[in-house]
N, C-alpha and C positions, 0 to 999 in steps of 0.2 A: 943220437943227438939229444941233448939235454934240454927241454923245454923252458922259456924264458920265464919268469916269476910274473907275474900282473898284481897291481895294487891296487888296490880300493877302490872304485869307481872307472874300471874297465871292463869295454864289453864286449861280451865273448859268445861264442854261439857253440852248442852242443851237438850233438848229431839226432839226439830225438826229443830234446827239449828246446832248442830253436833256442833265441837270442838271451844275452839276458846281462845283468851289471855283477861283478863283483861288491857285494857288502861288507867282507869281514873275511878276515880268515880264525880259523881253528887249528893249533897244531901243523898238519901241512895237508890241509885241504881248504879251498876257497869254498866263503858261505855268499851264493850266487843266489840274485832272486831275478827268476824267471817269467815273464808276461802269465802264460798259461800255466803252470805248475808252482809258483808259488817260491819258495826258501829252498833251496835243498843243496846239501854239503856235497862238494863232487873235487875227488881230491890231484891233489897241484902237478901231480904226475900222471894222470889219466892226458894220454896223446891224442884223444880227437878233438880235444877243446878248444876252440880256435879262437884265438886272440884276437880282435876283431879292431880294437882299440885299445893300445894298452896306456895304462897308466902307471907310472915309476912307482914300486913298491916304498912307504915310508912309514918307516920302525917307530916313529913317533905319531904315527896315526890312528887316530882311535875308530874301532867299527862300530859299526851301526844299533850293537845290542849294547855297548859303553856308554852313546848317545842315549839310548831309550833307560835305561838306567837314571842315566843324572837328570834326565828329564824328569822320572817319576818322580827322583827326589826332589827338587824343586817348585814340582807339582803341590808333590805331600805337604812338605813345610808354610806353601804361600796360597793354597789354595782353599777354599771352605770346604774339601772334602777331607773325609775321616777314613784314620785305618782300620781294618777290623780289629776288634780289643774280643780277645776271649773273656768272655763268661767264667768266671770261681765253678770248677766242677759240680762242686756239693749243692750249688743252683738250679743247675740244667735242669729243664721241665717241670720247676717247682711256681706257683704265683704268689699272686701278694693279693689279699682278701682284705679288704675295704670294707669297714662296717660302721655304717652313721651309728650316734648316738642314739637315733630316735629308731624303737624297733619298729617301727611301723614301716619305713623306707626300704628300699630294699639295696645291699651293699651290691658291692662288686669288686669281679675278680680280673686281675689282669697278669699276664705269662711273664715272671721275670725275665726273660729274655727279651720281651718288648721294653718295660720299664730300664733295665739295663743300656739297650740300646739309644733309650732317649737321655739318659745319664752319658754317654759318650758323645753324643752329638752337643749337651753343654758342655762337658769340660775342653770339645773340641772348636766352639766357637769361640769360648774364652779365651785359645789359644789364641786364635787370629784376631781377634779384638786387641791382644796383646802386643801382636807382630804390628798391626796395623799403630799399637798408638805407640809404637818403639820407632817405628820409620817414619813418624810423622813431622813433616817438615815445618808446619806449623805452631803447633805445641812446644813449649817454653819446656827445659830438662824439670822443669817444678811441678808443672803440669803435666807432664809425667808420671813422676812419681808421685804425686796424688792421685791419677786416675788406676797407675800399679797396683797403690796399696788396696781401692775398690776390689780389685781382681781376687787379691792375693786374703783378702778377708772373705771373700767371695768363693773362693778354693776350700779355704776353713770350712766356712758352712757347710759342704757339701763331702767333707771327711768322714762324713757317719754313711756314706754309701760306699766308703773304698772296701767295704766286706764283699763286696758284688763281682772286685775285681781280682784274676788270678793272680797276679805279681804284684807287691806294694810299689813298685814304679808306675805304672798303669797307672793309677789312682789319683787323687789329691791329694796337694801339701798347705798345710795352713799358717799361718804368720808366725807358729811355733818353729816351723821347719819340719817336721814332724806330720803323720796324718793322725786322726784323733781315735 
């Protein structure tokens, strides 16, 4: 006898993992997360799974890891966090040595990889400064684009550190269009 299909948000009970919901399918196994055990793929023709609650399989239904996806993305785009940006190879483990004019001071060294990292965290607030004064419902389209051009001269200045970064998209682009 052919066992019935279950969709997304039906639940079902194992024989040694006990209850648990349908998330997603794979190919032709249901991705099932269970109380005690957690995610685990157990597939669509395994006969002890017992359908406890079914719910109508639907082909236009997105699972749970398609969810966590467009979430991230969402996240990424509108949130103040940043994504990791690699490091320019020929960098790694190298600093950057600080030497006042007056020998009498004493300089300092810091890990490019740190100084890098605080370089990605402004080009990445700039970003959201961006998003925020593009969505801004108050701001006049003039006011706008005068606080843009801030940005985007703002981008410029800061083209003498896209050497820091692995890919010239990564980087800054300055009122040229171009990084410097």
């Amino acid at each position: 006898m052919e066992q019935k299909k279950a969709g997304i948000g039906s639940r079902v009970r194992h024989p040694q993992f006990g209850e648990g919901i349908i998330t997603g399918t794979r190919g032709s196994s249901y991705l099932i997360d269970f109380l005690e055990k957690g995610r685990l793929e157990i597939a669509q023709a395994y006969s002890a799974l017992e359908i406890l609650e079914a719910v109508e399989p639907c082909e236009e239904m997105v699972n749970f890891n398609d969810v966590e996806k467009s979430l991230i993305k969402i996240l990424e785009k509108w949130s103040d966090t940043h994504e990791i940006v690699p490091l320019n190879n020929k960098w790694i483990g190298g600093k950057i040595v600080l030497q006042p004019g007056d020998e009498s001071l004493q300089g300092k060294e810091i890990p490019i990889a740190t100084f890098f990292h605080k370089i990605v965290m402004i080009r990445d607030r700039l970003r959201v400064l961006e998003q925020n004064i593009n969505s801004n419902k108050t701001l006049s389209e003039e006011e706008k684009v005068h606080l843009q051009q801030y940005i985007t001269r703002t981008y410029g200045s800061l083209t003498t550190f896209n050497i820091f970064f692995r890919t010239r998209e990564e980087g800054f682009i300055g009122d040229s269009g171009k990084d410097n």
